[in-house]
Structure formats: structure tokens, C-alpha cells
C-alpha positions as CSV (number, residue, x, y, z in Angstrom):
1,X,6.0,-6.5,21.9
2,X,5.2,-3.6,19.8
3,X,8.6,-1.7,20.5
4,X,10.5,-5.0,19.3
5,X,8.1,-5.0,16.3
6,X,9.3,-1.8,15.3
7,X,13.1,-1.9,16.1
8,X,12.6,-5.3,13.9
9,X,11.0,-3.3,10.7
10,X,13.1,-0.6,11.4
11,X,16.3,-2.7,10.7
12,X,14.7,-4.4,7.1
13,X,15.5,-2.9,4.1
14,X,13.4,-0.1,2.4
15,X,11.9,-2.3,-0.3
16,X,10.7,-5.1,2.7
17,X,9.9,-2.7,5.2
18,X,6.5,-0.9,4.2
19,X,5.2,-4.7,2.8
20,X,5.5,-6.0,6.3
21,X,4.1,-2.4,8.1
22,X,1.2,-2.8,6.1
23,X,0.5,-5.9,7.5
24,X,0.4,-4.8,11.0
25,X,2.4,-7.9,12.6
26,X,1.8,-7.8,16.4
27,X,5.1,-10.2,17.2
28,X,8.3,-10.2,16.0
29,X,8.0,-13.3,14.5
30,X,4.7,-12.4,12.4
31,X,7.1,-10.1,11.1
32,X,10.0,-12.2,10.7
33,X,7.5,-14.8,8.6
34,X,6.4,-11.2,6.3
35,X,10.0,-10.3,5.7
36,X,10.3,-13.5,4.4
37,X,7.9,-14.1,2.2
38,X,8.2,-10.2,0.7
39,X,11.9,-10.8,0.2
40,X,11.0,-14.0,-2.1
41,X,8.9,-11.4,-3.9
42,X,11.5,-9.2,-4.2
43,X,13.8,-11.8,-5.6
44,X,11.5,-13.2,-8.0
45,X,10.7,-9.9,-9.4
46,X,14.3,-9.0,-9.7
47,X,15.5,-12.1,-11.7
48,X,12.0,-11.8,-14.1
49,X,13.3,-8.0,-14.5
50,X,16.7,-9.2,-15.5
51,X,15.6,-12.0,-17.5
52,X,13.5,-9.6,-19.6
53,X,16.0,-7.0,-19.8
54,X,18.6,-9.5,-21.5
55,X,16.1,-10.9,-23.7
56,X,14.9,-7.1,-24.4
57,X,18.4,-6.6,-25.8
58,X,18.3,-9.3,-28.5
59,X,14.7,-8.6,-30.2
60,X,14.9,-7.9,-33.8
61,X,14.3,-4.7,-35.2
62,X,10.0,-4.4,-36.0
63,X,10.7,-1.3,-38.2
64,X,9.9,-1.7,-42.1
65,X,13.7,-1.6,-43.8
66,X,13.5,1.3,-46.4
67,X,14.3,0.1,-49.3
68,X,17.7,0.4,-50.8
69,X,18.3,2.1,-54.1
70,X,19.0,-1.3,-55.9
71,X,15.4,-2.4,-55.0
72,X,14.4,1.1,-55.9
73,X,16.0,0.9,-59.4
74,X,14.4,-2.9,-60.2
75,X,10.8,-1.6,-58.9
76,X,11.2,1.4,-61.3
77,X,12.1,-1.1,-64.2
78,X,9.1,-3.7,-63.5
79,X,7.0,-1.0,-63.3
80,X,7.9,0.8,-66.8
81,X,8.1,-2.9,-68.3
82,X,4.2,-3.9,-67.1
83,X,3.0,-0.1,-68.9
């Protein structure tokens, strides 16, 4: 059982593989049922990352504005009209 364990991790892909090796499954399908359940994981994560990533893409801009040299000029003015 432990040779068909391996040959069976062996063939998942990277990002399932060391998730189910850690669990030390002693039949293929304890493994199988691992695979699984790290592949939904996988999924989940992946559609969160891309979900953030597009909504990443359309936050406004935090950063004060400077201000432009219209609103320069009338800020000068109030101020030498309140002295």
C-alpha cells in the first residue's frame, strides 16, 4: 500500500502534493479524499486572489491632490484679504 501511496502523490501536482505528504495517508484513497479537499483550497484561494486583484485595480487614488495653481492663486487672495 505504501508504494501505491507514493506513485499516487507522485502524479498530483506540486501545489497538492506536499499538503497531502504531510498528512501521511496510509491508502490511496486517504489520499485521494486529501487531494481533494487541498484542491478546493487551492481553487478558493485562487478565485479570492483574482477577485482582489480586479478589485485592487479600481481603488481610487488615497494620495492628497496638490493643489493646482488656480487654488494656489485664490488661497493667496483670501489670505491677503483676511490681513
Amino acid at each position: 500500500d505504501t508504494f501505491l501511496v507514493t506513485r499516487f502523490t507522485l502524479g498530483l501536482k506540486e501545489e497538492l502534493r506536499a499538503a497531502v505528504d504531510m498528512q501521511l495517508p496510509t491508502t490511496v484513497s486517504e489520499a485521494a479524499s486529501y487531494a481533494l479537499i487541498q484542491e478546493e483550497i487551492v481553487q478558493r484561494a485562487r478565485s479570492n486572489r483574482s477577485f482582489t486583484t480586479r478589485t485592487a485595480f479600481f481603488k481610487p487614488d488615497t494620495r492628497p491632490s496638490t493643489p493646482t495653481a488656480g487654488e494656489l492663486w485664490k488661497a493667496r487672495q483670501l489670505k491677503e484679504y483676511r490681513h
